[in-house]
C-alpha positions as CSV (number, residue, x, y, z in Angstrom):
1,X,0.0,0.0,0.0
2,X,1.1,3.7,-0.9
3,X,2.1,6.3,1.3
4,X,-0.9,8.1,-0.5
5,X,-3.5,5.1,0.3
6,X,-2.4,5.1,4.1
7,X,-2.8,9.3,4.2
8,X,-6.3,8.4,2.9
9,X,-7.3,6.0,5.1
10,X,-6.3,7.9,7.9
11,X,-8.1,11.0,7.0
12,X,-11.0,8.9,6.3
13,X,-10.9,7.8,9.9
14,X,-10.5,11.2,11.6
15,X,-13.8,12.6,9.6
16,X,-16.0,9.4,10.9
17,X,-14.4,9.9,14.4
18,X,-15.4,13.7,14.0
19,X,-18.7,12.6,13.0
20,X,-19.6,10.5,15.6
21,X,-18.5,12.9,18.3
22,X,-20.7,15.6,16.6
23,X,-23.4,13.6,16.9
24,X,-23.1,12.9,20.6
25,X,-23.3,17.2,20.8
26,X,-26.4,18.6,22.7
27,X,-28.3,21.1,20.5
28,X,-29.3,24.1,22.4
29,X,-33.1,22.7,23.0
30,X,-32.0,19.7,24.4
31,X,-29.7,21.4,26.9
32,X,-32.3,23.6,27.9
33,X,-34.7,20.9,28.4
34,X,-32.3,19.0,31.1
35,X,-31.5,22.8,32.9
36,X,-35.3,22.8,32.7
37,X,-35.3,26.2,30.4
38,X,-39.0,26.0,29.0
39,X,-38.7,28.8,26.4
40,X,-42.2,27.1,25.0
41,X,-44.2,30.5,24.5
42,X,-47.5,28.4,24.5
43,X,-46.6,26.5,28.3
44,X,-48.5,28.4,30.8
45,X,-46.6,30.7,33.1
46,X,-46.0,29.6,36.8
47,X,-46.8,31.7,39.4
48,X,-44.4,32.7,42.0
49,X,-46.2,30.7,44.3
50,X,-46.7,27.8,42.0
51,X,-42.4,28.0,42.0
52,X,-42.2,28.2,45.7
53,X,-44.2,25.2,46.6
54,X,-42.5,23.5,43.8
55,X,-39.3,23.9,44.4
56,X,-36.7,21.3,45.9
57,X,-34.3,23.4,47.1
58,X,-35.0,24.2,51.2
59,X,-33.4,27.3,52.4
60,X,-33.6,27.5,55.9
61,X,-32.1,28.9,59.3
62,X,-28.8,27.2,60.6
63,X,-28.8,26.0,63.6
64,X,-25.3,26.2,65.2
65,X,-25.7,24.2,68.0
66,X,-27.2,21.2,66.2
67,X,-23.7,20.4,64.9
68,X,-22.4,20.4,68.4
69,X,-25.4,18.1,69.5
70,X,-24.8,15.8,66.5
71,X,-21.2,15.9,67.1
72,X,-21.7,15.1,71.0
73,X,-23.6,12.2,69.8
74,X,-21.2,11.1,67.1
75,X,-18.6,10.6,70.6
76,X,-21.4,8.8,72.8
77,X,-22.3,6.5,70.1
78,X,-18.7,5.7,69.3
79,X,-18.3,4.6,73.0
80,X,-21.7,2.7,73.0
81,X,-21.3,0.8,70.1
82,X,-17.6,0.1,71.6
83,X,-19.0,-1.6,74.8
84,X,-21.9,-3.3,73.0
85,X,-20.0,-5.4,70.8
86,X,-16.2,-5.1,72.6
87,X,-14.3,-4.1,69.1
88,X,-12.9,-1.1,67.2
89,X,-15.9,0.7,66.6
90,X,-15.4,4.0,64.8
91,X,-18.5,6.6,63.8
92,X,-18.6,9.4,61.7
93,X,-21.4,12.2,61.2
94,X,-21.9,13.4,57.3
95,X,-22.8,17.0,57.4
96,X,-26.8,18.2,58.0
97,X,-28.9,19.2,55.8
98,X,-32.5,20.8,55.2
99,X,-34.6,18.3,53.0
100,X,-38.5,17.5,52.0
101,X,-40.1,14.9,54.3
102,X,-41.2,13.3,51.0
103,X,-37.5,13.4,49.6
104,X,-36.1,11.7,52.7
105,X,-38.6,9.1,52.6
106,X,-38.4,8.2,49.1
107,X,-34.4,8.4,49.4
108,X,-34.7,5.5,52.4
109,X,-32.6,2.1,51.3
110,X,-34.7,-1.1,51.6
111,X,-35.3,-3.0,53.5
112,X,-34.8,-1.0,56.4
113,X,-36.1,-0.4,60.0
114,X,-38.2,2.6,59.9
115,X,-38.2,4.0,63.9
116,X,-41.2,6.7,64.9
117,X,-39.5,8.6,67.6
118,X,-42.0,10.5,70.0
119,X,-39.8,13.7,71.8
120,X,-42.2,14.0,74.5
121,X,-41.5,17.2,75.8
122,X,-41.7,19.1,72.5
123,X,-44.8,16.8,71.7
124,X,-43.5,15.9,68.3
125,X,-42.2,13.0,66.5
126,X,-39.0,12.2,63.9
127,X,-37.6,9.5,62.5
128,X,-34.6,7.2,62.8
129,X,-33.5,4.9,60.2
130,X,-31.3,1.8,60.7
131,X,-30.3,-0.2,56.9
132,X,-30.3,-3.6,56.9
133,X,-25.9,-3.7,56.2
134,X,-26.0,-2.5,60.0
135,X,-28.4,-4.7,61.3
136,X,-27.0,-7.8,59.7
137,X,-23.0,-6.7,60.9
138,X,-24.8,-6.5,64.9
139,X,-26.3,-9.5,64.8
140,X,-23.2,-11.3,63.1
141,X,-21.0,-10.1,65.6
142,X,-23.2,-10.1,68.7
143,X,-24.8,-14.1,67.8
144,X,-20.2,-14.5,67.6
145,X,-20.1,-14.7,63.6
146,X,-16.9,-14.4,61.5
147,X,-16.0,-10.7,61.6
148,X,-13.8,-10.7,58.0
149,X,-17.0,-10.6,55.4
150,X,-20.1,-8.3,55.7
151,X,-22.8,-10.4,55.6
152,X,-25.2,-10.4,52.2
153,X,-28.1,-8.2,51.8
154,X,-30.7,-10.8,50.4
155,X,-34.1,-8.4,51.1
156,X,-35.8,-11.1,53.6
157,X,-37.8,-9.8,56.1
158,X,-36.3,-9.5,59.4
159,X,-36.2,-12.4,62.0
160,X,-37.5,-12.2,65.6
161,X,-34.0,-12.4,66.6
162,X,-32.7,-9.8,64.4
163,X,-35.3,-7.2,65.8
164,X,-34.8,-8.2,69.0
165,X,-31.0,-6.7,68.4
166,X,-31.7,-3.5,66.0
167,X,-34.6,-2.6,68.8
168,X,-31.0,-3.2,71.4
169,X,-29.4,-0.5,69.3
170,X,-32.1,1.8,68.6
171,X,-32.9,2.3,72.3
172,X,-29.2,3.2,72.9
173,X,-29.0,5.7,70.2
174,X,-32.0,7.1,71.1
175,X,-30.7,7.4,75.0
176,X,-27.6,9.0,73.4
177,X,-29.0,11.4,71.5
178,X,-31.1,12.7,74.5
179,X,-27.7,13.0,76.7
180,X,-26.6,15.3,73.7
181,X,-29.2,17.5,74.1
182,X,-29.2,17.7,77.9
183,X,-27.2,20.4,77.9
184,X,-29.5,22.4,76.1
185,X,-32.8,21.3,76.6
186,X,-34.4,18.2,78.7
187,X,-35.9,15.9,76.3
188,X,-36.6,11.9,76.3
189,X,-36.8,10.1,73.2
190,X,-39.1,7.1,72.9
191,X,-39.3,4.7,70.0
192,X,-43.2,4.2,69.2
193,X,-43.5,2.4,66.7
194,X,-41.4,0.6,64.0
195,X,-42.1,0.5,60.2
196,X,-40.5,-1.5,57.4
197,X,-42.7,0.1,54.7
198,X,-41.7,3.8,54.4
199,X,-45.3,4.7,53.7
200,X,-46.6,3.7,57.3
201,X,-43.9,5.8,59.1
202,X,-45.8,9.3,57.8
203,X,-45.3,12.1,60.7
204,X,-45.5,15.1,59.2
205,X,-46.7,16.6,55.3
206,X,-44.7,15.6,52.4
207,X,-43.8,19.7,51.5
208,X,-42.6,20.0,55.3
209,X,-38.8,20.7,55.9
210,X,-36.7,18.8,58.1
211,X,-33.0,18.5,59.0
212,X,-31.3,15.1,58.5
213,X,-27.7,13.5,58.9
214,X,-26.7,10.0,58.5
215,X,-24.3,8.5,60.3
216,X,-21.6,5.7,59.4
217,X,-20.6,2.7,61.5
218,X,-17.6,0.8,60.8
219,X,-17.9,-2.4,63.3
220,X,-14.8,-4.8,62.8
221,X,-14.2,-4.6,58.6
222,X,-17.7,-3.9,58.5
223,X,-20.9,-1.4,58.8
224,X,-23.6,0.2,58.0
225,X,-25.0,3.5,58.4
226,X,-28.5,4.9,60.1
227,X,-30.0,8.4,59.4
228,X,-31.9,10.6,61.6
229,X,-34.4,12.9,60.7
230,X,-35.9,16.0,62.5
231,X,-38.9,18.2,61.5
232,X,-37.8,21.5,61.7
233,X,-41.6,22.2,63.3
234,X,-40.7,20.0,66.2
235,X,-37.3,22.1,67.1
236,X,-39.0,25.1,67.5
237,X,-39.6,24.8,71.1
238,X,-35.8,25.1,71.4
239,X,-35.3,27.2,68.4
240,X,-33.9,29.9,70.0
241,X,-30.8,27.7,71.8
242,X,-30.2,26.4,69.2
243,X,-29.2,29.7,66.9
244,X,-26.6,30.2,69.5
245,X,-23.4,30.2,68.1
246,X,-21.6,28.7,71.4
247,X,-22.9,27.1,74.7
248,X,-24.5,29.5,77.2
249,X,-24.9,32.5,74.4
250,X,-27.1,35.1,75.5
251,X,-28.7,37.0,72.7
252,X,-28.2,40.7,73.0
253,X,-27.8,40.8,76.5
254,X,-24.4,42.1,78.4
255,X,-24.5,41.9,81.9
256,X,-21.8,44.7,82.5
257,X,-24.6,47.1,80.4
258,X,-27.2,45.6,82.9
259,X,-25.6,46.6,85.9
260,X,-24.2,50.5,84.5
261,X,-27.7,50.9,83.4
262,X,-29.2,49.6,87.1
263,X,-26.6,52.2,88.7
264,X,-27.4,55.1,86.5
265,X,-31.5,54.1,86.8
266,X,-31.0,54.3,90.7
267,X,-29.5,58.1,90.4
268,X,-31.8,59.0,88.4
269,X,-34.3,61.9,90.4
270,X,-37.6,61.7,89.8
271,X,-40.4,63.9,90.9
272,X,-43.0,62.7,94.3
273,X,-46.3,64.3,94.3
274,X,-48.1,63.7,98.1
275,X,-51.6,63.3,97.6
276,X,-53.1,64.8,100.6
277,X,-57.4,63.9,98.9
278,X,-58.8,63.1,96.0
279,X,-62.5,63.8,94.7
280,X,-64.1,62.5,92.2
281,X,-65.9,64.8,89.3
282,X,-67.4,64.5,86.4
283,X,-66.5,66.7,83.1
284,X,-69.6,68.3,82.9
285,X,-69.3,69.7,85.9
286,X,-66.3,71.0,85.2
287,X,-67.0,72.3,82.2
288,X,-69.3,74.6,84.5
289,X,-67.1,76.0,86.8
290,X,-66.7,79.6,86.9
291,X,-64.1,82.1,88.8
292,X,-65.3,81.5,92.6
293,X,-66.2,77.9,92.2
294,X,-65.4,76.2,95.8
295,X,-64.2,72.4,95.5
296,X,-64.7,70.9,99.0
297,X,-62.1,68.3,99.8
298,X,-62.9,65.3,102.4
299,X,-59.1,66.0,104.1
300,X,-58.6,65.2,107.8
301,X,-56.1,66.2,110.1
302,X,-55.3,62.2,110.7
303,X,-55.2,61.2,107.0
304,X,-52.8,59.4,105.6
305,X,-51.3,61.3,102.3
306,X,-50.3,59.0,99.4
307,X,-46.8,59.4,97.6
308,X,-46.9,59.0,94.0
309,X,-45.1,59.8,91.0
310,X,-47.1,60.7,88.1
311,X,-49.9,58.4,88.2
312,X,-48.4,55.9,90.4
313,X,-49.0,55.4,94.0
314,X,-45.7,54.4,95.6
315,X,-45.7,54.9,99.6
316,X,-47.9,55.8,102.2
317,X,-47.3,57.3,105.3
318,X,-48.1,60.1,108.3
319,X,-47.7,63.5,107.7
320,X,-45.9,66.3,110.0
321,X,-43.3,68.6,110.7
322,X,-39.3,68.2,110.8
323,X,-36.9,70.9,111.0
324,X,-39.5,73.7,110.3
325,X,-41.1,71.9,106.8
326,X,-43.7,69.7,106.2
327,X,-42.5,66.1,106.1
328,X,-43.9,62.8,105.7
329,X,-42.8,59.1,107.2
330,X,-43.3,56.6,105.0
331,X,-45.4,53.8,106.8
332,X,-46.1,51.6,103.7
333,X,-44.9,50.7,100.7
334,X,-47.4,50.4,98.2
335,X,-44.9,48.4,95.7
336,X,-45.2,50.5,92.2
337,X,-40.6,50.3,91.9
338,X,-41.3,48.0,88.6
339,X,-44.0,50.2,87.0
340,X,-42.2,53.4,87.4
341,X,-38.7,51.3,86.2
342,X,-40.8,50.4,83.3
343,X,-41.7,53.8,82.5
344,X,-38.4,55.4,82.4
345,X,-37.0,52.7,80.2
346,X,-39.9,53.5,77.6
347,X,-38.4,56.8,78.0
C-alpha cells in the first residue's frame, strides 16, 4: 500500500471519528430541556407561588448548635457501640442538611427499619433509620459470627431475633442522643412504633422541611449506616438555643450594660407628688365652673397622704413637721418600683 493510500485511510478515519462525536453534541433545546429552560411561549406561566411550593431546594435557618449536638452524639455512640459489641468501633457524622419529608422518605434504602421517635416534651415525632448492612453486621458479631466478610443483603424480612437486636441498638441511640441535648434542653426520646414500609412511618406533610444527617458505622471490617431525621416544626420549642453560636450565648444581653444601666436608673431623680385627697368629678361639671367655684375636699387632720409619682401610688405614710417643713414618714410601701422602672425605660 502507498504512502498516498495510508494518508487516505487515515483521513478517512478522523472525519468518521469527528462525525460521531458531533453527533453525541447537545443542541441548544435539548440542553435547555435538562437545565429545565421552558422557552415554550404556548406552556402556561408559573406563578411565584406555583415555583415556591415546587421547588426542591429548602433554604432554611442554621442551627449552630445542632452540629455540636450531633457531634456530642457522634462521641457517645462511638463509645456505645464500643461496649456493645467489645471491638474497634469508629463513627462518623456526614454533614446536615434541610430536605422535603417526601424526599427523605423516598431516598430511604430497603429494606430498612423505619423507627417513629415521639420527643415527648416538644410533643412531636422524627424518624430514625437503621439499613439492613447494619443490622446484619450486629447480629453477626453479637450471635459470635466471622468478623472478616459483611454479611449479604438478600431483602428477607427481618427475623425475631434480628429485631430483637436492631430494637437493642435503637434504644441506645436514642438514649444518646437525648444526653446530647441535655445540655441544652431536657428531652426523652421514645421509639413508638417501627415501620418496614416507608409509607406507614408518615409524621409530618410531604412539602414540610426537616434537617437530616446519617451516620456511618464501621464495626470490625464492617458497617452500615443509620440516618436521623428532625422536622424543623418539632425544634422550635428550642429554636432559639439552638441559633446560639456557642454554649450559654445570650442573645443581646451584656450583663456589665445591665448593671451601669441599674446604677445610673437608681441616680436618676424623679419627681414625688403627696396626695393629701382626692375627689371625684365628672366633666360636665367641670366644664361649669366659673371664677369662685369652691371644691370641697374630704381631708382630715389624721389622713394618711399617698406618695406618688405621676400616676403611680408608691408609699404611704403620716404626715408632719421636721426641722420647720412639712415632712412625711413613710409607713407603707405600696410596691409601684417596677411600674415606674418600666416607664423610664420606655423613655
Amino acid at each position: 500500500m502507498s504512502d498516498a493510500e495510508m494518508a487516505g485511510d487515515d483521513e478517512a478515519a478522523w472525519e468518521s471519528m469527528l462525525a460521531a462525536e458531533a453527533d453525541k453534541v447537545l443542541s441548544q433545546t435539548e440542553i435547555d430541556r435538562l437545565m429545565q429552560f421552558d422557552n415554550d411561549a404556548s406552556a402556561p406561566p408559573r406563578s411565584v407561588i406555583d415555583q415556591i411550593v415546587n421547588s426542591s431546594f429548602v433554604n432554611y435557618d442554621r442551627l449552630p448548635m445542632l452540629d455540636v449536638i450531633f457531634d456530642r452524639l457522634v462521641r457517645m455512640m462511638s463509645s456505645s457501640f464500643r461496649n456493645m459489641t467489645s471491638g474497634n468501633v469508629e463513627v462518623t457524622a456526614a454533614t446536615p442538611a434541610a430536605v422535603r419529608f417526601g424526599d427523605f422518605l423516598s431516598g430511604i434504602p430497603l429494606p430498612s427499619l423505619i423507627t417513629v421517635v415521639k420527643a415527648e416534651e416538644w410533643d412531636s415525632s422524627l424518624l430514625l433509620t437503621v439499613d439492613s448492612e447494619l443490622i446484619y453486621s450486629i447480629v453477626d458479631i453479637l450471635l459470635g459470627g466471622r468478623r472478616s466478610e459483611p454479611a449479604p443483603i438478600d431483602g428477607r424480612p427481618y427475623t425475631v431475633i434480628e429485631r430483637a437486636l436492631a430494637e437493642r441498638v435503637i434504644k441506645m441511640v436514642l438514649r444518646d442522643l437525648g444526653a446530647a441535648f441535655a445540655p441544652l434542653a431536657d428531652v426523652h426520646f421514645v421509639p413508638e412504633r417501627i415501620e418496614t414500609n416507608p409509607q406507614f412511618a408518615t409524621i409530618t406533610r410531604a412539602n414540610n422541611a426537616a434537617v437530616a444527617v446519617t451516620f456511618n458505622a464501621q464495626l470490625d471490617g464492617r458497617g452500615g449506616s443509620m440516618s436521623l431525621l428532625i422536622p424543623y416544626a418539632a425544634l422550635e420549642p428550642v429554636r432559639d438555643v439552638l441559633l446560639q453560636m456557642f454554649m450559654g450565648e445570650k442573645f443581646g444581653r451584656d450583663s456589665m450594660w445591665e448593671n451601669h444601666l441599674k446604677n445610673e436608673l437608681r441616680r436618676t431623680n424623679v419627681d414625688l407628688s403627696a396626695v393629701l385627697a382626692q375627689v371625684p368629678v365628672n366633666l360636665a361639671d367641670i366644664l361649669n365652673w366659673q371664677p369662685g367655684t369652691q371644691l370641697k375636699l374630704e381631708a382630715r387632720s389624721d389622713a394618711r397622704p399617698t406618695l406618688c409619682c405621676g400616676h403611680v401610688p408608691m408609699f404611704v405614710g403620716e404626715m408632719g413637721q421636721r426641722n420647720g417643713r412639712i415632712a412625711i414618714r413613710i409607713e407603707a410601701d405600696l410596691g409601684g418600683q417596677d411600674e415606674v422602672i418600666h416607664g423610664l425605660l420606655q423613655r
